[in-house]
C-alpha positions in Angstrom: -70.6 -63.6 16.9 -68.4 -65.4 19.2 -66.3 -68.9 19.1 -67.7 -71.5 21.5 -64.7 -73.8 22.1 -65.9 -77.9 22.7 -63.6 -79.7 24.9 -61.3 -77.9 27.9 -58.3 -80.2 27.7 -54.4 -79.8 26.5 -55.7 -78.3 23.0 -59.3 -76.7 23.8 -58.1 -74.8 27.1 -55.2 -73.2 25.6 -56.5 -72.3 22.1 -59.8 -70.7 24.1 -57.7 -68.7 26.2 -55.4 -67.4 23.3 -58.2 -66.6 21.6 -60.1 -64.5 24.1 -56.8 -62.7 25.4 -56.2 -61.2 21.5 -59.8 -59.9 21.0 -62.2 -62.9 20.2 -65.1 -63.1 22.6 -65.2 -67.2 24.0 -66.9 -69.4 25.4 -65.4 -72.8 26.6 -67.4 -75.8 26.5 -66.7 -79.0 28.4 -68.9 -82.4 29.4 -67.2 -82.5 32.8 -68.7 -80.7 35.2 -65.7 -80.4 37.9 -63.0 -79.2 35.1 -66.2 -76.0 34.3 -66.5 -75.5 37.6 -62.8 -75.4 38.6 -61.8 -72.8 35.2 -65.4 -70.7 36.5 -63.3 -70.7 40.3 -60.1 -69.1 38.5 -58.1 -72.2 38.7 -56.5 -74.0 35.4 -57.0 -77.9 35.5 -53.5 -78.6 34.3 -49.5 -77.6 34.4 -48.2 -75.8 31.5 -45.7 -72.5 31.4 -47.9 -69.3 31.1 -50.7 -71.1 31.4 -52.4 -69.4 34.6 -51.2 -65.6 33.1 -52.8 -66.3 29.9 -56.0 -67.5 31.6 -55.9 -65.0 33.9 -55.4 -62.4 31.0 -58.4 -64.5 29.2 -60.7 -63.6 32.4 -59.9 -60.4 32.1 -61.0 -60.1 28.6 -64.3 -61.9 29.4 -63.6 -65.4 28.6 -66.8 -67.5 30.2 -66.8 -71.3 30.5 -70.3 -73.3 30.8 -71.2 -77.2 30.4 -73.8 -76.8 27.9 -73.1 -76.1 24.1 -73.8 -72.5 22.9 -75.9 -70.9 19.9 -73.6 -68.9 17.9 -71.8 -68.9 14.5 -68.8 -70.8 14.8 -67.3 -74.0 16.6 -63.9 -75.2 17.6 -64.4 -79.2 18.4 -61.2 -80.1 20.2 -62.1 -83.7 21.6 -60.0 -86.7 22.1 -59.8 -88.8 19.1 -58.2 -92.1 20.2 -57.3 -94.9 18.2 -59.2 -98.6 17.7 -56.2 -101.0 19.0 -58.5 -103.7 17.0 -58.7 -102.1 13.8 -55.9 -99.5 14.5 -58.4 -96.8 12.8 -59.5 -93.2 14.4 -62.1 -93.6 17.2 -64.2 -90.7 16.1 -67.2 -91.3 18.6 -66.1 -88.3 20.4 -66.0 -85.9 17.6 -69.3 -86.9 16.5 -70.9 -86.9 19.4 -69.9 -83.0 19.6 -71.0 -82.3 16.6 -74.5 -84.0 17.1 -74.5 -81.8 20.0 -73.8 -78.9 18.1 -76.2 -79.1 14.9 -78.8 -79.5 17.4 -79.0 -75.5 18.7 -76.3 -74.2 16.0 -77.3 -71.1 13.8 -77.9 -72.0 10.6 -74.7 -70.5 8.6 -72.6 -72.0 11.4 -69.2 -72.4 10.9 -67.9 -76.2 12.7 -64.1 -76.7 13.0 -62.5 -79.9 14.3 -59.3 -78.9 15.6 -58.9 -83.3 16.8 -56.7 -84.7 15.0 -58.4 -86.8 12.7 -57.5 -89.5 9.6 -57.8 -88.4 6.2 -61.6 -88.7 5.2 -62.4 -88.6 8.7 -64.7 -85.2 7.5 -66.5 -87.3 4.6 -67.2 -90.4 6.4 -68.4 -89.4 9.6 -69.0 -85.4 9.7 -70.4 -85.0 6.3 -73.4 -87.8 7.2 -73.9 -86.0 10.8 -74.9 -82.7 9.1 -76.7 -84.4 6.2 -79.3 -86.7 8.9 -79.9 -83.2 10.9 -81.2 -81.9 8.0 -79.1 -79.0 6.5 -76.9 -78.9 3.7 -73.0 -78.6 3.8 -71.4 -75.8 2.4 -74.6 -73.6 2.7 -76.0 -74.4 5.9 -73.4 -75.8 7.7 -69.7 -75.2 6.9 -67.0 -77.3 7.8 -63.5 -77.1 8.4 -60.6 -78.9 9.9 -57.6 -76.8 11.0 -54.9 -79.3 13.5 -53.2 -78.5 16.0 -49.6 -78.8 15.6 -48.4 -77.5 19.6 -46.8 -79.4 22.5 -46.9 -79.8 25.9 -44.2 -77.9 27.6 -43.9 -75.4 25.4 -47.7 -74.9 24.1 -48.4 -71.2 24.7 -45.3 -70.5 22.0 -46.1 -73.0 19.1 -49.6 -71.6 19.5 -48.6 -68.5 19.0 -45.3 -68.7 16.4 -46.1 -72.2 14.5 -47.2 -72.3 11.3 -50.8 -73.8 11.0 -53.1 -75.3 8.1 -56.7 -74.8 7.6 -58.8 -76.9 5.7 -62.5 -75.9 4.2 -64.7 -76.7 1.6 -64.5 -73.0 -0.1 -61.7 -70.5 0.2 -63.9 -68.4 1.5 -64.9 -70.3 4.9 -61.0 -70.7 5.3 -60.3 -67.1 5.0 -62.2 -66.8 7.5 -61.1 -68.7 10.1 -58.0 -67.7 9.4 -58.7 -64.0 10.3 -60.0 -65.6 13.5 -56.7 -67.6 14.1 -54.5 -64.7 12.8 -55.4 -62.9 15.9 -52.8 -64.7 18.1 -50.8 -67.0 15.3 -47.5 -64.8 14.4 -46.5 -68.3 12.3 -48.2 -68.7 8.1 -51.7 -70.0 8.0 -52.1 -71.8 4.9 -56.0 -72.4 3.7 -56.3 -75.7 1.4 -58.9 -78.3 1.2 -60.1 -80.5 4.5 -58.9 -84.1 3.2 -55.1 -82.6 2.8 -55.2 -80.4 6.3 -56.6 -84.0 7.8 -53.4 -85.7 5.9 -50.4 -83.5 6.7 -51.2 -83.5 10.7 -51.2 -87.1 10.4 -48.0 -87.3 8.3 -46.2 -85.2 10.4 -46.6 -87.1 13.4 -45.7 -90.2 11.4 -42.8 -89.1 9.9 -41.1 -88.4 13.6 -42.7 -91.6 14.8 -40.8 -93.2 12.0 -37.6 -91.2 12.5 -37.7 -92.6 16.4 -38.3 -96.3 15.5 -35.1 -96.1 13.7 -33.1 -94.3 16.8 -34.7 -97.0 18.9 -34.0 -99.8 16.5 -30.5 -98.7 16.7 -30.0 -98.9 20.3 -30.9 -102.7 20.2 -28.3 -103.2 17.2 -25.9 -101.4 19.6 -26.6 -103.3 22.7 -26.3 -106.3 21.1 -23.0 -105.6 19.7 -22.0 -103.7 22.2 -21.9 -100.4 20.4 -22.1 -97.0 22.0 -25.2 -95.9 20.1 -24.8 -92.0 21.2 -21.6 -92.0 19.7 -22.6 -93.3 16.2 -25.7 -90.9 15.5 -23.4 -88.4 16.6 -21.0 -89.1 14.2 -23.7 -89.7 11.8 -25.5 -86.7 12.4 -22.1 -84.9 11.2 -23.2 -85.1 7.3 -25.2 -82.6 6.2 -28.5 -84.3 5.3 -28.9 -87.0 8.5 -30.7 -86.0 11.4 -31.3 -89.4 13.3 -33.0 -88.4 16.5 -32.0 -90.2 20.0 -33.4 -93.4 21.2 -35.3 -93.7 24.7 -37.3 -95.4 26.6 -40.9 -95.2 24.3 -42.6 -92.8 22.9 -45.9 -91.5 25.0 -48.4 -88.3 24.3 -51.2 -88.1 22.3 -50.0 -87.7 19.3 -47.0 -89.7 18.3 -47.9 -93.3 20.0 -51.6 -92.8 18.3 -51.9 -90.7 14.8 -49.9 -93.1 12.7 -51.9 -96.0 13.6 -54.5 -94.0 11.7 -52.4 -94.6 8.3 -52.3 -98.2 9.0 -55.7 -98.7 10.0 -57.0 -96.8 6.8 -54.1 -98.6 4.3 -53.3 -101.5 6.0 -51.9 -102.8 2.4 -49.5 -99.7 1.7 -48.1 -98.8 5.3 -45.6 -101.5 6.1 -42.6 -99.1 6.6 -45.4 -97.4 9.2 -46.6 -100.4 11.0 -43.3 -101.9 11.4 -42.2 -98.5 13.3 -44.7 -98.3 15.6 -44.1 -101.7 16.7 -40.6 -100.9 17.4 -42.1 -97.9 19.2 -44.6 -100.1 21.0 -42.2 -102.8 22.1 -39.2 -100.5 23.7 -40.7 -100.0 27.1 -40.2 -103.7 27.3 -36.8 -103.1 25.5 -36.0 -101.1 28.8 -37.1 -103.9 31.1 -34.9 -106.3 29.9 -31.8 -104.2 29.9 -33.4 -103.8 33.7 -33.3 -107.0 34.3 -29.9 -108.0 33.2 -28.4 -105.1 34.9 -29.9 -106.4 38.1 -28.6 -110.1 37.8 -25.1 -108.5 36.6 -25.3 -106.2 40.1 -26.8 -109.1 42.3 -29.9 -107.0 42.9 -32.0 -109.5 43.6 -35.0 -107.3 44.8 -37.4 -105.6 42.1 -38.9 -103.4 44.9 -35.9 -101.5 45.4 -35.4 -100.7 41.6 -36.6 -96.8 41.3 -37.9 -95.7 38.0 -37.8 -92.0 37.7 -40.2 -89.9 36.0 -43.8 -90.8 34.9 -44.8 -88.0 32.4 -44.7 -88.6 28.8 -41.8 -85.7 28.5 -40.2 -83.5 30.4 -40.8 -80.9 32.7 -45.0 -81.5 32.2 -47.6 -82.9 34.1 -49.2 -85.2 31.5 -48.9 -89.0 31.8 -51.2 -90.1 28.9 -49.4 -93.1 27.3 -46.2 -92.5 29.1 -43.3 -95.0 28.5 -43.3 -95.6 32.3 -46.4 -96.6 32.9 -46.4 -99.3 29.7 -43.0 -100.5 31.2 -45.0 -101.4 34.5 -47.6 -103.3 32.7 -44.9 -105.4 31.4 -43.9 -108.7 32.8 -40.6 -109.8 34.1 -40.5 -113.5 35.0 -44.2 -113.9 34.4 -45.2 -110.8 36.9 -45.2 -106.9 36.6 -42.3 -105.5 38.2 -43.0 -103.9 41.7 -41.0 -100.9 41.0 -41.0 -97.8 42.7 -42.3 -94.8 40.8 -41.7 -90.6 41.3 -42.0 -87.5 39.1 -41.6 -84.3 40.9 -44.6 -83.1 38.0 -47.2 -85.9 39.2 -48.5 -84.7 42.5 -51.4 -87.5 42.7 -51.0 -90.6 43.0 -51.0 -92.3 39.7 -49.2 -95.8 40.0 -48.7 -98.2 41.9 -45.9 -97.5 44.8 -45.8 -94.1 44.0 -43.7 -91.6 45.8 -44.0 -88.0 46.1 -40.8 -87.1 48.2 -37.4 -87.3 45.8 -35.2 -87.9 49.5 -37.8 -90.9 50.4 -37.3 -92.3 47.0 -33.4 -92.4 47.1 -33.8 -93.9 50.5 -35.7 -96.3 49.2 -33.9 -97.8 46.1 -30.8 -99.1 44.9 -31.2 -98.7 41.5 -32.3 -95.8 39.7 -33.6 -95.8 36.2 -34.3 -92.5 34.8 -37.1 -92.5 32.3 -37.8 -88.4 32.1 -35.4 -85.9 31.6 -36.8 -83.6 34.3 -34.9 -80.5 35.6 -34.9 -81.5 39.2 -32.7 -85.0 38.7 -30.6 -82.8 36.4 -29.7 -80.8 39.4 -29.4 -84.0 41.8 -26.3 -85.7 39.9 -24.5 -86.0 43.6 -27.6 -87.8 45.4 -26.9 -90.5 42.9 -23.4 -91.2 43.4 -24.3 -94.3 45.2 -26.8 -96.0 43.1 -26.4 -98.1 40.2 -28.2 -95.6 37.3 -29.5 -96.7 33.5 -30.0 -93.8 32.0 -32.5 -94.2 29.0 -31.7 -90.5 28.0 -28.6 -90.1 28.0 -28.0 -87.1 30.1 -26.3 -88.3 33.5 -22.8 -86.7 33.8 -21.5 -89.3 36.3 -18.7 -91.9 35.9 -20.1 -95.4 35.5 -23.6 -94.4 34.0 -25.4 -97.4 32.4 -27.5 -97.2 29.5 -29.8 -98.1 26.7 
């Protein structure tokens, strides 16, 4: 038997790889024809540390990578799973369109994990009736099972390998295993309980630090308005022994944290206030930011957006991935009735992915006046004296040099 991994992105690529370098013969599975034919070439589609020794290591091994779905025993579906903004609940077109795909040619006995992250019930409204219409009956023809992801970008190949992780099936048996098949690279405790808690505890976790950062953020207003020194008080706060207030930025971006709690709210809209009211907070600090630019610009008499310089575009540090990054919803805000014209560089983003883009750091100095620094990359950590000469808000809080503005 061998695993036939659906979807080649952040999750799929990395869990395939890890798989096939410890043992498990693979074969990755993605719709899009250019990111198959770029891994079947030897080249990774994305930035990540270790990433092209573990792939390499995986082609070594035997790892193969095709656009059409495979008949084997067992499925990892690890698809995007994005959020209704109307009814703030899962979009799981995605996932059931794999699976479709897969009860189609799929052994009977198969084994289907969704490794998406999906909202609690997810499995029973949407997965359940999929295998039921195709004709075979869960839990003897078809067995399913959910077991999240918990890693992040940056530092993926390590949480894959040394987090804990959480499997969810119908019988203990089907969990067992998976397990063995995920015990073959996870060092971290595999615990095997039933689908509708494994689909609940991924999307608690995320809430609970989505929750944890509304209240950083929600602090830095407070502070600015009374002009407070925010760092100061969580770090005096974070003194007693059971507070652990994170630090406010400029917005929260990924996959994970901006989406997975709307999931609660779209499925209890009537018992997630404390939820909803976070992720609004969340939602509305990019546009937090762009005020405090815009009053440090009339305090400065910089009269001219264009040579304001917002640096970073990722979602975090030190990665390539720009999905829902805090930079790019800041320049989809307005200021005086018209998105800002601000220039734009990341040292990570080597296409153009905004408008006004740079992709030489001494070009962009040149350029501006103002800097605001949005990422916490290495390079402007290492580029404190080019800055000496520009007016800087620092939305995290890690700028050494006399006069620093911030949040």
């Amino acid at each position: 038997m061998f695993v036939n991994v659906i979807g080649l992105g952040y999750i799929g690529l990395p869990t395939a790889l890890m798989l096939a370098s410890h043992g498990v013969d693979v074969i990755g599975t993605d719709y899009n024809g250019q990111v198959v034919e770029q891994l079947q070439k030897g080249q990774t589609t994305f930035k990540e540390k270790g990433l092209d020794d573990l792939f390499q290591k995986a082609l070594r091994a035997g790892i193969r990578f095709s656009d059409s779905y495979q008949i084997t025993d067992m499925y990892i579906v690890s698809v995007p799973t994005p959020y209704n903004p109307e009814t703030k609940q899962v979009d799981a077109q995605f996932v059931v369109a794999s699976v479709r795909k897969v009860l189609k040619i799929c052994r009977r006995g198969a084994i289907i994990v969704i490794e998406s992250t999906i909202s609690p019930g997810t499995v029973d409204r949407y997965i359940r009736p999929e295998v039921k219409r195709a004709g075979y009956v869960v839990g003897r023809d078809i067995h399913l099972v959910h077991a999240p992801e918990r890693i992040i970008p940056g530092n993926m190949l390590y949480e894959l390998i040394h987090n804990n992780r959480t499997i969810g099936a119908d019988s203990r048996e089907v969990g067992e295993m998976v397990k063995r098949y995920y015990s073959s690279f996870c060092q971290g405790e595999i615990i095997v309980t039933d689908i509708r808690t494994a689909e609940m505890t991924k999307v608690v976790e995320n809430t609970f630090r989505a929750v944890n950062i509304a209240f950083a953020n929600e602090l830095a207003r407070i502070c600015r308005h009374d002009n407070m020194d925010v760092y100061e008080i969580i770090r005096i706060c974070n003194m007693h022994p059971r507070v652990n207030i994170l630090q406010p930025g400029p917005g929260v971006g990924g996959h994970c944290i901006p989406v997975d709690p709307w999931f609660l709210v779209g499925d209890y809209p009537d018992l997630t206030a404390v939820t909803a009211a976070c992720m609004e907070t969340n939602a509305g600090q990019p546009a937090f930011v762009l005020r405090r630019i815009q009053e440090i610009m009339n305090q400065r008499q910089l009269l001219d957006a264009s040579r304001v310089g917002l640096y970073g575009l990722t979602y975090k540090e030190n990665v390539d991935d720009i999905r829902e990054s805090p930079t790019r919803q800041l320049l989809n805000c307005e200021m005086d009735g018209v998105r800002p014209q601000f220039k734009v560089y990341d040292p990570f983003v080597t296409q153009d992915a905004v408008p006004n883009q740079y992709h030489d750091f001494e070009r962009f100095l040149d350029d501006i006046d103002m800097i605001v620094i949005m990422v916490k990359h290495q390079l402007v950590q290492q580029s404190w004296n080019q800055l000496r000469d520009k007016v800087i808000l620092d939305c995290q809080n890690i700028c050494p040099l006399d006069g620093v503005l911030h949040l």
